[in-house]
FIKOLZA-1660 file (N, C-alpha, C; in steps of 0.1 Angstrom, whole numbers, plus 5000, padded with zeros to 4 digits):
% residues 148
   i   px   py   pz ch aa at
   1 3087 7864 4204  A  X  N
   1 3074 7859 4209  A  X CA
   1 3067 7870 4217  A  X  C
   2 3053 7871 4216  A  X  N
   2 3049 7876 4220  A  X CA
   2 3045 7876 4241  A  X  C
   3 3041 7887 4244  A  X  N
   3 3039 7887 4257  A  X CA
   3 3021 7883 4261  A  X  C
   4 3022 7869 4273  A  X  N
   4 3008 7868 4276  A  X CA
   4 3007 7866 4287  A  X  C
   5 2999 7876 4291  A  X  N
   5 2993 7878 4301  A  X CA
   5 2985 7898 4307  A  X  C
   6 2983 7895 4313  A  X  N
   6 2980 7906 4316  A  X CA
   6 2982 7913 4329  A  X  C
   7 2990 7925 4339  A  X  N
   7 2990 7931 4357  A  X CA
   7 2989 7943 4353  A  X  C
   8 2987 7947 4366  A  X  N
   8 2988 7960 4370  A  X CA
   8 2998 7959 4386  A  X  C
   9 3008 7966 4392  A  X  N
   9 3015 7965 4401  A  X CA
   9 3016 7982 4404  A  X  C
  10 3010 7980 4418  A  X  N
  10 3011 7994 4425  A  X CA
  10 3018 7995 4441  A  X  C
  11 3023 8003 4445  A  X  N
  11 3025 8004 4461  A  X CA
  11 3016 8012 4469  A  X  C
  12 3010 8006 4477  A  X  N
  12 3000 8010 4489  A  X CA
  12 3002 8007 4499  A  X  C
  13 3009 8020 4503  A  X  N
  13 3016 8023 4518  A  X CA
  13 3030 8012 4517  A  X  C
  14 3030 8001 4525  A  X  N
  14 3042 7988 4527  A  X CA
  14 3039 7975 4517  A  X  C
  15 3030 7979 4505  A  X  N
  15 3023 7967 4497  A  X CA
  15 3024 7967 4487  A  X  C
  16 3029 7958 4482  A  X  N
  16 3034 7962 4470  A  X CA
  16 3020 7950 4465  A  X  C
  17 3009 7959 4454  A  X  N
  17 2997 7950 4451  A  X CA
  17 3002 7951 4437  A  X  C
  18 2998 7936 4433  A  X  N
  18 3002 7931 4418  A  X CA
  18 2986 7920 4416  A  X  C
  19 2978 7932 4409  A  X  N
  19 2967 7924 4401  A  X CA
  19 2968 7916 4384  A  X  C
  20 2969 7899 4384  A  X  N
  20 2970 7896 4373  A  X CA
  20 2961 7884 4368  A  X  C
  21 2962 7884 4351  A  X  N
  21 2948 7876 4350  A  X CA
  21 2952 7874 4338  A  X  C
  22 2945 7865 4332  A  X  N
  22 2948 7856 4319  A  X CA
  22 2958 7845 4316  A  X  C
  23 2963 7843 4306  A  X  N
  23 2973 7832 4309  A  X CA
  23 2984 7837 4303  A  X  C
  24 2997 7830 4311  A  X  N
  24 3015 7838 4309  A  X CA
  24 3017 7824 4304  A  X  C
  25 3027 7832 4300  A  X  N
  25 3041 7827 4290  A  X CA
  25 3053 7829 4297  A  X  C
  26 3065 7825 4295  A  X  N
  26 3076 7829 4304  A  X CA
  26 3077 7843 4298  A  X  C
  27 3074 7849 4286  A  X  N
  27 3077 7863 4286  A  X CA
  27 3071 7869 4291  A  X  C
  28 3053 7867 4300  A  X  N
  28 3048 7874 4304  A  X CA
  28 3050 7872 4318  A  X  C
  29 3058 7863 4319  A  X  N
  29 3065 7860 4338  A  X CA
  29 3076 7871 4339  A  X  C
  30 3083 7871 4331  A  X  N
  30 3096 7877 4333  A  X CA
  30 3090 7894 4332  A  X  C
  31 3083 7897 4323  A  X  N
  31 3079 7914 4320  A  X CA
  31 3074 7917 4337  A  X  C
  32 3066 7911 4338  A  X  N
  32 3063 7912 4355  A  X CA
  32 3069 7913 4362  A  X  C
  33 3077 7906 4364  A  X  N
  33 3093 7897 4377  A  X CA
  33 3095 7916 4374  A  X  C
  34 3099 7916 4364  A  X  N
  34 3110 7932 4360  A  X CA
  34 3101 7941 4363  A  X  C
  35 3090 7941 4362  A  X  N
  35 3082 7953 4367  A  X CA
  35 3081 7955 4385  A  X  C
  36 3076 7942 4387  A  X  N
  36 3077 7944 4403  A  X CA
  36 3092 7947 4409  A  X  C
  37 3099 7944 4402  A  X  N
  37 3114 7945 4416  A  X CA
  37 3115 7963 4410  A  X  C
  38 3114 7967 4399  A  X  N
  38 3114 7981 4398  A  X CA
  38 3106 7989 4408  A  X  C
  39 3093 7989 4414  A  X  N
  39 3084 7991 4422  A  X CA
  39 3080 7985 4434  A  X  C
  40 3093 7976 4438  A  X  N
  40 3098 7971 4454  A  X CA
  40 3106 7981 4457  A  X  C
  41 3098 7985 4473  A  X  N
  41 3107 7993 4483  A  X CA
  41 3120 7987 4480  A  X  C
  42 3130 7997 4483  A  X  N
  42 3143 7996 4487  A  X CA
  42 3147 7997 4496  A  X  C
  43 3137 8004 4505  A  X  N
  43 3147 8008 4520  A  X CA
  43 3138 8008 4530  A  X  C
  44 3127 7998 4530  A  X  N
  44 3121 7990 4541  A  X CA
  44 3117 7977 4540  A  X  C
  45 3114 7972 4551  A  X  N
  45 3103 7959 4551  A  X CA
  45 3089 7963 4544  A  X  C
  46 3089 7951 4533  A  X  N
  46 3074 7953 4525  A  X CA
  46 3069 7943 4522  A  X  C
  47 3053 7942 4525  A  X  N
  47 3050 7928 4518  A  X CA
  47 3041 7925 4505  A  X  C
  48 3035 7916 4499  A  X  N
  48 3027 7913 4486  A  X CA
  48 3016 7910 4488  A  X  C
  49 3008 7919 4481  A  X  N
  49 2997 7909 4475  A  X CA
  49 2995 7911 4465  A  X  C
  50 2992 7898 4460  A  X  N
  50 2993 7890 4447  A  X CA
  50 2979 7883 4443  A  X  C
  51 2967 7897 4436  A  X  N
  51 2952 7889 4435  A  X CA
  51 2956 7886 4418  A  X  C
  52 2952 7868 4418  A  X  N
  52 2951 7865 4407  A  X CA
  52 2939 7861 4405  A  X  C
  53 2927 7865 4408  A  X  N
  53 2916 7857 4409  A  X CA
  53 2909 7856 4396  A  X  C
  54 2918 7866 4384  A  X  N
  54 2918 7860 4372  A  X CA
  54 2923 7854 4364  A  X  C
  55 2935 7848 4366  A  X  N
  55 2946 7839 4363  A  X CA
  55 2946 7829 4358  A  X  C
  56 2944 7828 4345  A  X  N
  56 2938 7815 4338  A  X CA
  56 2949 7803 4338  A  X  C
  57 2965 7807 4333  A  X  N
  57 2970 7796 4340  A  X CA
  57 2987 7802 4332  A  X  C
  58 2996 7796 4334  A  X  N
  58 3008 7797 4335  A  X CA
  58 3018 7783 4323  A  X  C
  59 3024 7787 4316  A  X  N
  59 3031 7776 4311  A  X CA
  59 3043 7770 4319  A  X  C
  60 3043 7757 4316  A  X  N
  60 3051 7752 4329  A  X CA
  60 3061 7760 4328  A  X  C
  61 3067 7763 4321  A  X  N
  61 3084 7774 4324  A  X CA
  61 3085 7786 4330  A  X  C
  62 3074 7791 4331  A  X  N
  62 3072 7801 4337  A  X CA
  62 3067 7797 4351  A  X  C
  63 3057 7787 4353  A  X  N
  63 3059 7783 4369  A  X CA
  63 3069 7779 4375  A  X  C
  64 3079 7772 4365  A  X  N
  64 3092 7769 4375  A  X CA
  64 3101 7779 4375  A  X  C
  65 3098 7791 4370  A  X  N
  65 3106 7804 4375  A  X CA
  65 3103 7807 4383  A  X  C
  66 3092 7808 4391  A  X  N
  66 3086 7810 4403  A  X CA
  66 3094 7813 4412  A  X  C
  67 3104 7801 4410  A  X  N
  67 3111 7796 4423  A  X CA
  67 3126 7810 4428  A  X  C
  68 3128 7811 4415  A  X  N
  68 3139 7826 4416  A  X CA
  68 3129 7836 4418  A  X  C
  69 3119 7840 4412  A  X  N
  69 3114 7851 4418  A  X CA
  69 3109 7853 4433  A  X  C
  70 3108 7842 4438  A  X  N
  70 3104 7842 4451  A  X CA
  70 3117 7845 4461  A  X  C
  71 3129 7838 4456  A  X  N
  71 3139 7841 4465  A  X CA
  71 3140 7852 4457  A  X  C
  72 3143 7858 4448  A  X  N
  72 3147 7871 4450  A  X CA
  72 3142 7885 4456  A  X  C
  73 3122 7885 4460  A  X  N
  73 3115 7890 4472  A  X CA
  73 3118 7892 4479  A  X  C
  74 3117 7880 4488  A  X  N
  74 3127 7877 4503  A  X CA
  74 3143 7882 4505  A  X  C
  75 3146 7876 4494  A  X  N
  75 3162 7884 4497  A  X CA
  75 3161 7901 4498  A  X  C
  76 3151 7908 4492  A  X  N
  76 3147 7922 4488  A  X CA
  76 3138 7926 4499  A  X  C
  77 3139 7924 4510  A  X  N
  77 3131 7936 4519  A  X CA
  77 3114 7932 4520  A  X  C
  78 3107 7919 4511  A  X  N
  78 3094 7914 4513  A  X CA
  78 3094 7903 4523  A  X  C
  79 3087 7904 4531  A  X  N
  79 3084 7894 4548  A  X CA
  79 3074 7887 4545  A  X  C
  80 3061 7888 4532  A  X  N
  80 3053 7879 4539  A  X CA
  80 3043 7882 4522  A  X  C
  81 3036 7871 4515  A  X  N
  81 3026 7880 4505  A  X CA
  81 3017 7863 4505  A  X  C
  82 3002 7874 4506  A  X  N
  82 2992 7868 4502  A  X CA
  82 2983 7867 4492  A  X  C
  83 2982 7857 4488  A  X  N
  83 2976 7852 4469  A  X CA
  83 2961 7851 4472  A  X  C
  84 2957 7856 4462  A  X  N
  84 2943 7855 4457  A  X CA
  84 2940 7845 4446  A  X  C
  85 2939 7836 4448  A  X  N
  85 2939 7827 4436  A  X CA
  85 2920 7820 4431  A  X  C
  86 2920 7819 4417  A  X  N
  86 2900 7810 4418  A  X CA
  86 2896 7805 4416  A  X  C
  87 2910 7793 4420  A  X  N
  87 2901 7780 4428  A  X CA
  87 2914 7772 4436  A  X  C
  88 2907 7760 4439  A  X  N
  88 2918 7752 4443  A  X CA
  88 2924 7747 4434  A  X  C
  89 2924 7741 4418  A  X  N
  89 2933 7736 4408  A  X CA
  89 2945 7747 4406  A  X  C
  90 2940 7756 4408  A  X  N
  90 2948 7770 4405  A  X CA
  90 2959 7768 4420  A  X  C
  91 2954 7768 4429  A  X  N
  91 2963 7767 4441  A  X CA
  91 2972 7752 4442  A  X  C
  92 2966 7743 4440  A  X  N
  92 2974 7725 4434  A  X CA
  92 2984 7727 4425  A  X  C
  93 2977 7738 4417  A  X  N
  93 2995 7742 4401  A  X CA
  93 3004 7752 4411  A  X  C
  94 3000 7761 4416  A  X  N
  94 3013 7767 4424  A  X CA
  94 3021 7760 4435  A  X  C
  95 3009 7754 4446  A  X  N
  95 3021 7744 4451  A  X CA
  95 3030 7731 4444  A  X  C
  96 3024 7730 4437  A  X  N
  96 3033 7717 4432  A  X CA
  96 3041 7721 4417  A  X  C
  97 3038 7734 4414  A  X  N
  97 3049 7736 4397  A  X CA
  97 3059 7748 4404  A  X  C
  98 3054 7754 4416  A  X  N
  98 3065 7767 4417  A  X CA
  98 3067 7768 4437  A  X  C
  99 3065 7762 4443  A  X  N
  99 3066 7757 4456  A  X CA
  99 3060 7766 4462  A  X  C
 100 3045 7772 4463  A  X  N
 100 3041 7777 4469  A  X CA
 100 3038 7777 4485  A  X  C
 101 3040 7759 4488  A  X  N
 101 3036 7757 4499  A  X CA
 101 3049 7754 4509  A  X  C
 102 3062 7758 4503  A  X  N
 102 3071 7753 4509  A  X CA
 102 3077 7769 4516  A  X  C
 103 3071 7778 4518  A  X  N
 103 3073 7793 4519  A  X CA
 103 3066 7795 4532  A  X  C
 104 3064 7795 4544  A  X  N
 104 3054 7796 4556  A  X CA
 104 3056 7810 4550  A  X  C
 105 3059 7819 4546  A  X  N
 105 3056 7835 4545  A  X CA
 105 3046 7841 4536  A  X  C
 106 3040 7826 4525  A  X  N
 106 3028 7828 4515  A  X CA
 106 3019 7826 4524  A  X  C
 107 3007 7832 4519  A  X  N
 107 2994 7824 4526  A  X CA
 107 2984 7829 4513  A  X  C
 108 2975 7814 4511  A  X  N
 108 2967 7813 4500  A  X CA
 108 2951 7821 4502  A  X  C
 109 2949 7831 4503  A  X  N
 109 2934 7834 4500  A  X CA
 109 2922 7839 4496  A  X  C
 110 2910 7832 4497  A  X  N
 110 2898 7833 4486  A  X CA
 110 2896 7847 4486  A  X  C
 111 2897 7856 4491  A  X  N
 111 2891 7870 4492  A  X CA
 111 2900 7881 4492  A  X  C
 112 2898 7891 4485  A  X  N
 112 2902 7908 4489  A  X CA
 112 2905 7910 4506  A  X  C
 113 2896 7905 4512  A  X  N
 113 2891 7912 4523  A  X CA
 113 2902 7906 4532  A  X  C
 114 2900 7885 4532  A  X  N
 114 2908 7873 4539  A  X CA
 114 2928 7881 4535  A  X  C
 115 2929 7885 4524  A  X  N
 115 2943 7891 4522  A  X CA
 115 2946 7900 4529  A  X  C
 116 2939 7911 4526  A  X  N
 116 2936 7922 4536  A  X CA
 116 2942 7920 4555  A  X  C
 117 2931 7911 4555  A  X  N
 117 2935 7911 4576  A  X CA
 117 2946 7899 4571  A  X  C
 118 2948 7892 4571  A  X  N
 118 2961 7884 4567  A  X CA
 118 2973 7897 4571  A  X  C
 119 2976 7904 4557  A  X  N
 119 2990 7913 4558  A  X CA
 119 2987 7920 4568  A  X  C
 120 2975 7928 4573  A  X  N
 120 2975 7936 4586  A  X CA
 120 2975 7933 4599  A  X  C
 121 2974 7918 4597  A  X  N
 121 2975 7910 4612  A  X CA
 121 2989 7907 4612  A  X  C
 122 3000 7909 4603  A  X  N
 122 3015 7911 4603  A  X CA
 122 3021 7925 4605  A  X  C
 123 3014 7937 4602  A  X  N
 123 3020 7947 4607  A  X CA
 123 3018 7956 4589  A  X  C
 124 3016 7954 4577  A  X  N
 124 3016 7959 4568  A  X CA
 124 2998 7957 4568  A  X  C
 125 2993 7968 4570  A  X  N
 125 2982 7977 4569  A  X CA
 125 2972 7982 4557  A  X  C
 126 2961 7975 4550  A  X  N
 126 2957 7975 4541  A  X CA
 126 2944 7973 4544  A  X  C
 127 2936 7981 4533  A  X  N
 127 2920 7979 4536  A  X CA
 127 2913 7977 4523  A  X  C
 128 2910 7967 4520  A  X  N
 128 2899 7966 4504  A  X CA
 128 2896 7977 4499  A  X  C
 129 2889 7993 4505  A  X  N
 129 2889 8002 4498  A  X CA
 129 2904 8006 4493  A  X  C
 130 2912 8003 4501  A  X  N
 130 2927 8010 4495  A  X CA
 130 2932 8003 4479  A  X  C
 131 2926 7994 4478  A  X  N
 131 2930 7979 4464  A  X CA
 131 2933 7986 4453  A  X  C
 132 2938 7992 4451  A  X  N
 132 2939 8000 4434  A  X CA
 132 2936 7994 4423  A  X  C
 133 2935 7985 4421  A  X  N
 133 2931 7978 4408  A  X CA
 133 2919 7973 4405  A  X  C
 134 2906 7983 4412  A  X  N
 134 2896 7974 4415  A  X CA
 134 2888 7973 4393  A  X  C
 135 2890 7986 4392  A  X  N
 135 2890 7986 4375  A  X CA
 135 2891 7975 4366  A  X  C
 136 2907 7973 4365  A  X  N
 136 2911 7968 4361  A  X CA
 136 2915 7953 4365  A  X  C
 137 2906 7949 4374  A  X  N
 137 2902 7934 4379  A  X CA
 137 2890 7938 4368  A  X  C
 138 2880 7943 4370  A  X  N
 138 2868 7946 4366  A  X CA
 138 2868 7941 4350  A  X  C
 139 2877 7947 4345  A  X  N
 139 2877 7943 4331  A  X CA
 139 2885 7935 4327  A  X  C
 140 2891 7927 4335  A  X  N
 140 2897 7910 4332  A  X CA
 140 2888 7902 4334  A  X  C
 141 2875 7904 4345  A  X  N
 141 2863 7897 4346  A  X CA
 141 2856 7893 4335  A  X  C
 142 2854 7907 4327  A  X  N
 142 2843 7910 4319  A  X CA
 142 2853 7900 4303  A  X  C
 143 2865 7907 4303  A  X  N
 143 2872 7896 4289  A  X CA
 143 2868 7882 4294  A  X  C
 144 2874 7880 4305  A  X  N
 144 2872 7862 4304  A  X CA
 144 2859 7855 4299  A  X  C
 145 2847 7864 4309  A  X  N
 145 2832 7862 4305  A  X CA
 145 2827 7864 4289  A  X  C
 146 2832 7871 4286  A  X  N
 146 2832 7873 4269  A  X CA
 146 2840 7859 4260  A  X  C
 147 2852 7853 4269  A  X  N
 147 2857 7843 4260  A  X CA
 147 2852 7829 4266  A  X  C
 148 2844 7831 4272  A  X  N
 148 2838 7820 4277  A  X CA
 148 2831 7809 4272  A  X  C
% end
């Protein structure tokens, strides 16, 4: 079966930023899962951010993997990651198919910016110009708008 979805996963400074958009499949959960723990610090405290603000949506088997990849973060040296998600239905499917809300170390928010002071008001240090994926958000915009 083929892979759906579409990220980009970079480290910026203690941040491990993972921009993703379109709609996954458990193969496109798992190619990710495997990409990010290759590109998690090893030998500090690090946290996430996670802008899906193109994220069309997830098959249920892949949201209930969620739940291993989240403990396996935490077990791994990540203290805290905040989601970009766009909208609230999109935030209703992560708390209730992959336990988003049962994590006090997630925090849900509408903006680049709201993520931004979020992780730096914890001690991991990030600034909207630092976002590396601003590109490649750019043209997950522009596909979605085209399949609209």
């Amino acid at each position: 079966m083929n892979i759906h979805g579409q990220w980009q996963i970079d480290l910026v400074g203690d941040v491990l930023v993972r921009t993703f958009g379109g709609s996954f499949n458990q193969q496109g959960t798992e190619a990710i899962f495997a990409e990010l723990q290759t590109k998690a610090p090893k030998d500090r405290p690090w946290a996430g951010l996670a802008h899906g603000a193109m994220w069309e949506m997830s098959t249920q088997d892949s949201l209930q993997s969620y739940n291993s990849m989240s403990d396996w973060v935490f077990a791994n040296g990540c203290v805290c990651v905040a989601f970009i998600l766009p909208s609230k239905l999109h935030l209703d499917v992560m708390r209730r198919q992959a336990g988003l809300t049962e994590n006090h170390r997630y925090q849900s928010c509408v903006s680049l910016e709201q993520a931004c002071t979020w992780l730096s008001q914890r001690g991991f240090a990030i600034t909207p110009d630092q976002y590396p994926h601003l590109a490649f958000l750019n043209q997950l915009e522009q596909r979605q708008h085209q399949c609209a």
